[in-house]
LUMDREN-536886 format. One line per 5 residues: their letters; for each residue x, y, z of N, C-alpha, C. Coordinates in pm, whole numbers, plus 50000, padded with zeros to 5 digits. Atoms other than C-alpha are relative to their C-alpha. Example, Ala and Ser with C-alpha at 12.3 -4.5 7.8 and 13.67 -1.06 7.14 Angstrom:
REM LUMDREN-536886
as> 50089,49881,50000,51230,49550,50780,50090,50120,50000 | 49918,49881,49994,51367,49894,50714,49923,50109,50073;
REM end
This chain:
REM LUMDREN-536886
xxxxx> 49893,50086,49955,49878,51028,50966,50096,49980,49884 | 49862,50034,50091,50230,50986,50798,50004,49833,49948 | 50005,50097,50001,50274,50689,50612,50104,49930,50054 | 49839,50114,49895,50610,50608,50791,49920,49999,50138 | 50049,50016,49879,50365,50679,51124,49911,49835,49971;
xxxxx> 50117,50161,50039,50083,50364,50970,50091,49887,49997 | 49838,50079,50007,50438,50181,50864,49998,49918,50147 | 49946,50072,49810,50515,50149,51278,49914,49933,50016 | 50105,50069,49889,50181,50101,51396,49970,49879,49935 | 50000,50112,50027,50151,49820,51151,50068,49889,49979;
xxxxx> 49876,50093,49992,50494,49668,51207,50012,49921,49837 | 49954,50062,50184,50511,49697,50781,50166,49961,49963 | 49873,50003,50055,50827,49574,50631,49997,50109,49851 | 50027,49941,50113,50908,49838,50394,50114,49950,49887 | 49919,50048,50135,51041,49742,50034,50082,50088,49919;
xxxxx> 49972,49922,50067,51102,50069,49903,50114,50116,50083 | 49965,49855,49931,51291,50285,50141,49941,50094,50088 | 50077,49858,49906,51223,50602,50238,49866,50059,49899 | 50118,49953,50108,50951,50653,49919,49880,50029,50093 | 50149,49965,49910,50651,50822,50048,49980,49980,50139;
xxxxx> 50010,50052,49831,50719,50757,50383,49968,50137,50084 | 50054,49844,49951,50633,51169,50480,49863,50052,49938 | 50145,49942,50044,50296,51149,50291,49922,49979,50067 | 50034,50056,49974,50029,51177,50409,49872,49896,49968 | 50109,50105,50023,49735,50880,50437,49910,50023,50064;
xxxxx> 50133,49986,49934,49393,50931,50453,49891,49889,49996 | 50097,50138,49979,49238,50612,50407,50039,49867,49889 | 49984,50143,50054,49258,50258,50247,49911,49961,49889 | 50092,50098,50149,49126,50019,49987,50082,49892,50027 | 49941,50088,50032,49127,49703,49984,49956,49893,49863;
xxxxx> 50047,49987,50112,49061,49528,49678,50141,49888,49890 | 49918,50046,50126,49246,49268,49426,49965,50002,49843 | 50050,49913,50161,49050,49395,49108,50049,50095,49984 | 49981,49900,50001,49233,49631,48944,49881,50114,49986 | 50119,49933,50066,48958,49732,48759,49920,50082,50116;
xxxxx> 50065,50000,49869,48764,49772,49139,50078,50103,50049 | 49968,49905,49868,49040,49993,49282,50046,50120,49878 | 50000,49869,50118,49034,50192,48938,49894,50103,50052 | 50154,49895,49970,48669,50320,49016,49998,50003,50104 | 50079,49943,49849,48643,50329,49373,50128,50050,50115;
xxxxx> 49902,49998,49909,49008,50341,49566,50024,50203,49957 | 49928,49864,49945,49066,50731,49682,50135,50060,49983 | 49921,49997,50034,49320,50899,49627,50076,50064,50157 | 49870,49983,49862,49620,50947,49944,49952,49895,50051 | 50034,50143,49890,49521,50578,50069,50098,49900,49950;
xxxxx> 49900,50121,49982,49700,50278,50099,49905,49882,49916 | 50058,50116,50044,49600,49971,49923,50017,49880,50000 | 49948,50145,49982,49619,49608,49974,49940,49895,49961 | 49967,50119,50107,49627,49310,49744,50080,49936,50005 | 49905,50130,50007,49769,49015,49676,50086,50003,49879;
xxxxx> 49983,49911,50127,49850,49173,49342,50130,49995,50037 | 49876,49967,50011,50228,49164,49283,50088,49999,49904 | 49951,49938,50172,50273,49237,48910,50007,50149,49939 | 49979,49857,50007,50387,49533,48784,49878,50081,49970 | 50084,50000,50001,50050,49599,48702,49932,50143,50101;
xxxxx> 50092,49934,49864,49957,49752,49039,50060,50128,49994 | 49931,49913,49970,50207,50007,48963,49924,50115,49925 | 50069,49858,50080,50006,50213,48708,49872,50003,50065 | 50091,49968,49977,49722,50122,48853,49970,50149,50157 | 49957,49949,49921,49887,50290,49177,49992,50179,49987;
xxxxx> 49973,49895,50015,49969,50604,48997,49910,50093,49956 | 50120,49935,50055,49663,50663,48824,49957,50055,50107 | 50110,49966,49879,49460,50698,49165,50083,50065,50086 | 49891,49919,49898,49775,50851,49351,49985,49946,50130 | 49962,50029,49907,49801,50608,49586,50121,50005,50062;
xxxxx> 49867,49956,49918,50065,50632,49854,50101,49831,50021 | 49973,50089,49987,50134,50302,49921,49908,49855,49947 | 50037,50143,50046,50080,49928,49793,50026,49844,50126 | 49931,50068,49898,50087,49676,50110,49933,49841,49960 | 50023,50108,50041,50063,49323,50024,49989,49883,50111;
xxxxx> 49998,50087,49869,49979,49042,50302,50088,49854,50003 | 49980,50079,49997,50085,48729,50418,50190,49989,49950 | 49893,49979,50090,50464,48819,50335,50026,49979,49886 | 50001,50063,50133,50401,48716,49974,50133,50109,49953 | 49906,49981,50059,50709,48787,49774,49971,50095,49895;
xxxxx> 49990,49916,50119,50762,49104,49540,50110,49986,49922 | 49867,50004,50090,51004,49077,49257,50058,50148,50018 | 49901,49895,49979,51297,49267,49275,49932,50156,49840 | 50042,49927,50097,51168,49433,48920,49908,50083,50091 | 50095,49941,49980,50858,49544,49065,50020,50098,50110;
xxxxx> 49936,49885,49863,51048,49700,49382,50046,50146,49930 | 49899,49895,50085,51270,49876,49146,49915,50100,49938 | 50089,49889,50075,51003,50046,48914,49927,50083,50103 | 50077,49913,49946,50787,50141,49196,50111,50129,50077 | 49860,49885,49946,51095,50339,49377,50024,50093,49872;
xxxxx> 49989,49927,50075,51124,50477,49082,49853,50096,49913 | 50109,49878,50002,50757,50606,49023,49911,50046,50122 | 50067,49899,49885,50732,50723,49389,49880,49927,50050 | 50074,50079,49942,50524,50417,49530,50039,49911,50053 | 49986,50093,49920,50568,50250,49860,49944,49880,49956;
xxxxx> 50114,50202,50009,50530,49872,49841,50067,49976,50130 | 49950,50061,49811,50541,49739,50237,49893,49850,49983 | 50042,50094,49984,50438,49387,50324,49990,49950,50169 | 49971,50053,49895,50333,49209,50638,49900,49856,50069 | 50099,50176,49972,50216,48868,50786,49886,49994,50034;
xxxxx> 50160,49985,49957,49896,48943,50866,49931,49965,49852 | 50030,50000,50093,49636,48832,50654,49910,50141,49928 | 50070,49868,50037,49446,49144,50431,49903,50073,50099 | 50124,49929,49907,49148,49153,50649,50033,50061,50126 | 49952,49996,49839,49344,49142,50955,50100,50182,49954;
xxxxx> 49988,49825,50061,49559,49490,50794,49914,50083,50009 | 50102,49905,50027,49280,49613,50658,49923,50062,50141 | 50093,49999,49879,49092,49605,51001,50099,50124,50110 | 49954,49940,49864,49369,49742,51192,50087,50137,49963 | 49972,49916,50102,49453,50007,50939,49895,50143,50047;
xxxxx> 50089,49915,49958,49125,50134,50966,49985,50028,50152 | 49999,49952,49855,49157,50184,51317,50083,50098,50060 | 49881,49853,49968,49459,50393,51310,49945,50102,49931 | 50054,49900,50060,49320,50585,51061,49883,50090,50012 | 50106,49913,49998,48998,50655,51149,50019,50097,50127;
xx> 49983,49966,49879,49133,50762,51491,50113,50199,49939 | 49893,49913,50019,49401,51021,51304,50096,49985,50037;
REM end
């Protein structure tokens, strides 16, 4: 699945554009330890945290995640928008809380 296809089905607000929005996603992590989604988060998945320091951005790149989706509309700084557009990492947000994403994430996904 495309991540602009997961985007719809999860009615994400996207932050970044069109960034990564033709990759694709093969699975998730969820996870507010970086350290946690150092060793175990996959690489072409989406990830979601509450995490909204630039922080998430290397941790992002290391593991080649596709996207960074943050819940509860919590607020990203304009900085942190900016850098990730610029190292090729969606950040999308949406009112749901993590679990409630996470849950319905994995459902698109596991389906294809």
């Amino acid at each position: 699945m495309t991540l602009r296809d997961l985007a719809q089905r999860l009615d994400l607000e996207i932050l970044t554009g069109e960034v990564n929005l033709g990759e694709t996603v093969k699975t998730g992590y969820t996870s507010d330890l970086l350290s946690d989604v150092i060793a175990h988060a996959p690489e072409n998945s989406v990830w979601v945290t509450v995490q909204r320091h630039i922080n998430i951005l290397g941790v992002a790149k290391l593991k080649n995640i596709v996207a960074i989706i943050t819940p509860r509309e919590l607020t990203v700084g304009s900085d942190v928008v900016k850098k990730a557009c610029a190292e090729g990492i969606a950040l999308m947000r949406s009112p749901l809380s993590a679990f409630e994403i996470t849950g319905r994430a994995y459902q698109f996904l596991s389906k294809g």
